[in-house]
C-alpha positions, 0 to 999 in steps of 0.5 A: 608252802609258798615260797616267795624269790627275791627279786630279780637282779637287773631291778636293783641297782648295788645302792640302798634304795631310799623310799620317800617318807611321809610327813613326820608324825603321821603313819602311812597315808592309806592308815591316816586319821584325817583328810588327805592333804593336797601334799601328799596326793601331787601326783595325783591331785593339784597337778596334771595326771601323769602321761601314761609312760610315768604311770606304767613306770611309776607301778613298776616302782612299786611292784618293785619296792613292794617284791623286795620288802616283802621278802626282806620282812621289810613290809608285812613283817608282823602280820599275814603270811609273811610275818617275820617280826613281831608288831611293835605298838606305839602312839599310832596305830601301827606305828611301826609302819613304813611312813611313805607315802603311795611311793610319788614320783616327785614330791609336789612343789608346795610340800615342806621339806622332809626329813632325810630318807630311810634306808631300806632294811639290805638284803639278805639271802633269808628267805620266809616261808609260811611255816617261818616261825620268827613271828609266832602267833600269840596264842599258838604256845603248842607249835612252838615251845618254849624251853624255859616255860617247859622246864619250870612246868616240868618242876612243878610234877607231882605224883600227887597231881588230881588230874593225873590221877583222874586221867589214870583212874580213867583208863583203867576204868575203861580197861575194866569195862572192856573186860566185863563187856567181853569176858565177864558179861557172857559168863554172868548172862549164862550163870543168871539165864535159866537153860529149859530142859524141854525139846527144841522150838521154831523152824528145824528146832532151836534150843534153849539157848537158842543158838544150837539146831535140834534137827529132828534126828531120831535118838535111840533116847527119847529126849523126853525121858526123864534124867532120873530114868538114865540109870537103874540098879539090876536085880543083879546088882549090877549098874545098868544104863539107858540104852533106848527110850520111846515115851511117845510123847509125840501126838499123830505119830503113824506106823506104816513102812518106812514112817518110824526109825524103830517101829513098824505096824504090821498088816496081816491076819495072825493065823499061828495063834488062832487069833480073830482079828486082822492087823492094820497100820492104822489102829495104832497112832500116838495120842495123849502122850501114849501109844495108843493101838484100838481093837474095833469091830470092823469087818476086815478080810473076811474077819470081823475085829481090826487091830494092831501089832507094832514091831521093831524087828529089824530097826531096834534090837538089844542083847541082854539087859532089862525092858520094861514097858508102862501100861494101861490095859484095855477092857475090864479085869472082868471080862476076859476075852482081850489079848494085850501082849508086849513081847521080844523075839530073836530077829531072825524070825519076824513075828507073823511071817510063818515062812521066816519062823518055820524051825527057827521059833522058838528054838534057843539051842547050840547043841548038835543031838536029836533035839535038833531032829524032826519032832525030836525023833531019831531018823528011824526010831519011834516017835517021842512021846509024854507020859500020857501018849501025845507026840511030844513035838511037831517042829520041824527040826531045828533049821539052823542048828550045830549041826549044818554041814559046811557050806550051807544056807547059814547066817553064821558066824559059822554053820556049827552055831546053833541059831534060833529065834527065842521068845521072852514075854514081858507080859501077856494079860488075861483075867483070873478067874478065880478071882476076876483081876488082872493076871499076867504071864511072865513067860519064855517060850522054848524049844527043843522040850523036856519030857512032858514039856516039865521044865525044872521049877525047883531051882527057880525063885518066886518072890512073892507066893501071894501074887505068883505062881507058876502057871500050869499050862507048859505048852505042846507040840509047837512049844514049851512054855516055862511060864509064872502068873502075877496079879497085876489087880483091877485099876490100871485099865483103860488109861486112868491108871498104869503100871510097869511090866518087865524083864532082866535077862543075862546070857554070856556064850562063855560062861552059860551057866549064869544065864538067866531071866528076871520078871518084875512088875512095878519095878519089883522082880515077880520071878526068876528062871536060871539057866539051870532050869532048863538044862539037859534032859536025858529022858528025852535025849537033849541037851542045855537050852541056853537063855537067849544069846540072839539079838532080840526085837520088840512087838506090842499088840492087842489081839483076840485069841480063843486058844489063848482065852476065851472070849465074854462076848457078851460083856465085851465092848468095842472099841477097846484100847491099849495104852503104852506110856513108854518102852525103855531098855536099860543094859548092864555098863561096859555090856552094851549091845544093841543092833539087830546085826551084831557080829557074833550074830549076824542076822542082816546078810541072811534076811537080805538073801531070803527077802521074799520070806521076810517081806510075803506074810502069806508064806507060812512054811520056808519050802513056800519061800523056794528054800529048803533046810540045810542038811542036818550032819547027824540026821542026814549026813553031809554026802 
C-alpha cells in the first residue's frame, strides 16, 4: 500500500496555520453553483497578475497545505484513498468541505470582511494508509465486520434453517454422486453389459470386454469348445477333465513342418501297410468348421492315389485318459475299398518312419524272457511255431527291453525298463459284408504274442452283442491283433452326418493288474479289454503284456490298403473326403499327464540322439539308421 509522509519539518512553522475561507454561505469555489464573483478571483481577475517569483511562491503554499491536509484527513478525508472520516451531508453539496478559497495570496481590496480564519485540524503523528478502515465503504460489511450486527445474526441460528439445510442436502448429494460415478457405475455397467463368449476380435484379438488381448497363443483347449465338454464321467466312474481340444474351427489351417503347435502332415508313401497311396501335406486343410483330409486320383511317385496322415507325434501326447474323435466317413458304407483310420501310438516310434518302429511297434512289455528274443525264439532252440505250422513271429526282438545290459543305447529312465511303441485304435473303418454298413475296428495291436496269436476274450466284456463282436482276424508274424467290430450303420458319411469314436484306457506301473481299455462309440462303451486278458502265456513262454504306460501320439488319416480290405474299384469315387469335427481328450482329475517327454518316460533325449531315423521316412530298418540293437543280457550276454 502507499504511504503518504508528513511534511517535512522546515515547511512549518510551531503556529496553527490559518487558511483564508470563503465567503459565508457558499462551499469551496471549485463546487460553486454560480459565477465566480470578482472577489473571490483578485489575484487573479481585477488586479495585475502576480510576478513570477509570487506565482512560484504562492504554488509552494498550496502544495504545502494540501501535503498536510491530506495526511492530517483534513482534505480528502470522506472520499479517495485517503479517506479517513465519513462524509457529513448538509444543505450544500459537500458541505463539509473546507470553505477557502484557491489558497489567494491577499485577499482583494473590495472584498467584505470575513469571518475569523479556521484553524487547521493539528497535527498528529497518525499516518492513513490505503487499507486505513476509519472510513469504511458503505456497502463493503464482509471486510469489515460489525460485532453488534453479528452477535444479533448469530441468535437468530436455528437448525431448522431452509438454506442450511438446502446447502447440506447439497453436498451429500454431490458426495453420492461421486460414489456412484466412480465406484457404483462401473459395477452396474458390468452387471448390465452382456460379456460374449465367443474368440477375440481386431488387430492381435480383443475380448469381449475389450480391454484384454487374445494374442493368438496356441491353447492345449481350443477355445471354441464347448463348456459343457470341460467334464465327462468315465466308464470307470471316475471324474474326468479337458486336458486337449481341437474343434478345427479355423478355415485354411495348413499342416506342413512347423505350421501347427500339435499337427504335423506327413509326406511319404506308407509301405508297412501295403497301402497304394502317397501321403501329401496338402490333402489336408480345415474347411467348414472340419478337418478335412481328400483321397484323389492323382499320380504321385510312381502311385496313383494322394492323401493324408495327420500326426501329433512329438507335439502332443497323453497317458492314459479317454479320446474321442467326431467323425464323418468318406465314401459309401457299400462300397469297400477306403481306409479311415483315427489312431495313437507310443511316441517313441513315429508312425511311417520304418527305421524308428523297427522292435519298438508294437511292443508293450517290461519283462525280461524269450518273449524279448528274435521271433520269440530261444538262441539255439527251434522256431516257434502255431498250431498249424507258421512261424509264430517275425519281430526282430524286443529293441528296448528289461533286459539291456548297463550302459547301452536307452532312453531310460533305466535300461531295465522295458520300452515300446504300443497301438490303441479309435476306429479303423471297413464296410460289413454281410450286411453292407459301416464297421469299425476297436482294436490294440501287441506284442510279444500268445500262442496262435489267441488273446483271452473270456475275461473280456462286450455290451451290446447286436452291434459287437470280436473280430476273427488275430493278427501274424508282424503283430497280435486283440481287436472287436462295431456297427457304426450307413448315415454318417460324407459330412451330412457324424458320430463319435473312442477309448478310455487306465494303466498304473504299480498296480498293473487294473489296467484296461474301453471302446465306445457315440459316447456309449462298445467293449472292454482288462489287463488280465492279455497276461502270461506259458505255451509260449511270455510274460504279462501290460496296457500302455507310454506317452501316446495321435495320427488321423485316409488311406487305401488291399491287405487291409480290398478294393470296389469299380463303385469307388474320387476324390473322397474324411471329416473330423474335432479331437478331444479327457483325463481322470489329479492323474493328468500330458507331454511327449514324461519323466518316468522319457522320450525327447533318445529322439534327438537318433534324429536321423526320426526325420528319413526311407530308413526302413535301425541298422539303416547306422544303430544297432543294445545287447539283450539273456540272449547274448553282457560280456
Amino acid at each position: 500500500m502507499r504511504r503518504v509522509p508528513p511534511p517535512a519539518s522546515p515547511a512549518y512553522s510551531s503556529v496553527p496555520t490559518q487558511m483564508p475561507s470563503s465567503p459565508p454561505g457558499r462551499g469551496h469555489q471549485r463546487y460553486a453553483s454560480g459565477p465566480p464573483s470578482d472577489q473571490s478571483h483578485s489575484a487573479y481577475y481585477g488586479s495585475p497578475p502576480p510576478s513570477q517569483d509570487e506565482h512560484v511562491g504562492l504554488m509552494s503554499r498550496r502544495r504545502d497545505y494540501t501535503t498536510q491536509g491530506v495526511a492530517t484527513g483534513s482534505i480528502g478525508g470522506g472520499y479517495g484513498p485517503y479517506t479517513s472520516t465519513a462524509p457529513r451531508f448538509s444543505q450544500g453539496r459537500f458541505s463539509n468541505m473546507s470553505n477557502a478559497s484557491d489558497f489567494s495570496e491577499k485577499p482583494a481590496s473590495t472584498a467584505p470582511a470575513t469571518p475569523a480564519p479556521q484553524p487547521l485540524a493539528p497535527r498528529t503523528n497518525t499516518v492513513g494508509y490505503l487499507w486505513d478502515s476509519k472510513d469504511p465503504d458503505l456497502d463493503d460489511a464482509l471486510h469489515n465486520p460489525d460485532p453488534v450486527r453479528d452477535a444479533i445474526l448469530d441468535r437468530k441460528w436455528t437448525i431448522f434453517s431452509f438454506r442450511g439445510w438446502a446447502n447440506l442436502s447439497m453436498i451429500f448429494s454431490l458426495l453420492l454422486a461421486l460414489i456412484i460415478l466412480f465406484a457404483g457405475w462401473p459395477v452396474i455397467s458390468w452387471v448390465r453389459t452382456m460379456h460374449p463368449s465367443g474368440p477375440g476380435y481386431n488387430l492381435g484379438g480383443i475380448n469381449g470386454t475389450g480391454q484384454i488381448p487374445v494374442l493368438n497363443v496356441p491353447m492345449l483347449i481350443d477355445v471354441t469348445t464347448p463348456k459343457d465338454a470341460y467334464s465327462r464321467t468315465g466308464f470307470d466312474g471316475q471324474d474326468y477333465t479337458l486336458v486337449f481340444s481341437d474343434e478345427f474351427n479355423t478355415d485354411g489351417r495348413t499342416f506342413y513342418e512347423g505350421d501347427d503347435p500339435f499337427w504335423e502332415g506327413v509326406d511319404l508313401h506308407y509301405w508297412l501297410t501295403g497301402d497304394v497311396e502317397w501321403y501329401q501335406q496338402d490333402a489336408i486343410t480345415t474347411q467348414g468348421g472340419n478337418l478335412v483330409i481328400t483321397l484323389t486320383e492323382t499320380p504321385i511317385h510312381g502311385l496313383n492315389f494322394k492323401s493324408g496322415m495327420l500326426q501329433s507325434w512329438n507335439k502332443f501326447c497323453f497317458t492314459t485318459g479317454y479320446i474321442e474323435v467326431n467323425m464323418s466317413l468318406p465314401g459309401d458304407p457299400r462300397v469297400p475299398g477306403l481306409w479311415p483310420a483315427a489312431w495313437t501310438m507310443g511316441n517313441l516310434g513315429r508312425i511311417g518312419y520304418g527305421a524308428t518302429t523297427d522292435g519298438l511297434w508294437p511292443f508293450s512289455y517290461d519283462s525280461c524272457d524269450v518273449g524279448t528274443y528274435p521271433n520269440q525264439t530261444e538262441k539255439n532252440g527251434p522256431p516257434v511255431v502255431t498250431s498249424d505250422g507258421q512261424a509264430l513271429s517275425f519281430q526282430p526282438g524286443q529293441r528296448l527291453s528289461a533286459c539291456t545290459c548297463p550302459g547301452s543305447d536307452h532312453p531310460g529312465p533305466s535300461v531295465s525298463k522295458g520300452r515300446g511303441a504300443p497301438e490303441i485304435d479309435i476306429i479303423e473303418a471297413e464296410t460289413n459284408l454281410k450286411n453292407w454298413r459301416c464297421q469299425a475296428s476297436q482294436s490294440m495291436q501287441l506284442a510279444p504274442y500268445d500262442s496262435n496269436w489267441s488273446w483271452d476274450n473270456s475275461v473280456s466284456t462286450i455290451y451290446n452283442d447286436s452291434a459287437t463282436e470280436f473280430n476273427t482276424y488275430k493278427g501274424g508274424q508282424y503283430q497280435e491283433a486283440v481287436s472287436a467290430l462295431t456297427d457304426c450303420g450307413i448315415t454318417a458319411y460324407n459330412g451330412t452326418a457324424y458320430q463319435t469314436y473312442g477309448f478310455e484306457y487306465w494303466s498304473d506301473p504299480k498296480n498293473r493288474g487294473n489296467g484296461y481299455v474301453t471302446w465306445a462309440m457315440e459316447g456309449k462303451p462298445s467293449w472292454t479289454l482288462p489287463a488280465s486278458a492279455i497276461a502270461a502265456d506259458a505255451a509260449v513262454g511270455v510274460s504279462d503284456r501290460i496296457i500302455s504306460e507310454e506317452p501316446m501320439s495321435i495320427a488321423l488319416n485316409l488311406g487305401l490298403a488291399p491287405t487291409f480290405q480290398q478294393q470296389d474299384w469299380k463303385n469307388l469315387r474320387f476324390p473322397a473326403r474324411m471329416y473330423v469335427d474335432y479331437v478331444r481328450v479327457y483325463q481322470r482329475k489329479g492323474h493328468e499327464n500330458i507331454g511327449c517327454d514324461p519323466k518316468d518316460y522319457p522320450t525327447a533325449d533318445y529322439i534327438n540322439r537318433h534324429i536321423n531315423a526320426y526325420t528319413n521316412p526311407n530308413l526302413t530298418i535301425w541298422s539303416q539308421a547306422g544303430y544297432t540293437f543294445p545287447r539283450n543280457s539273456k540272449y547274448d550276454g553282457c560280456s
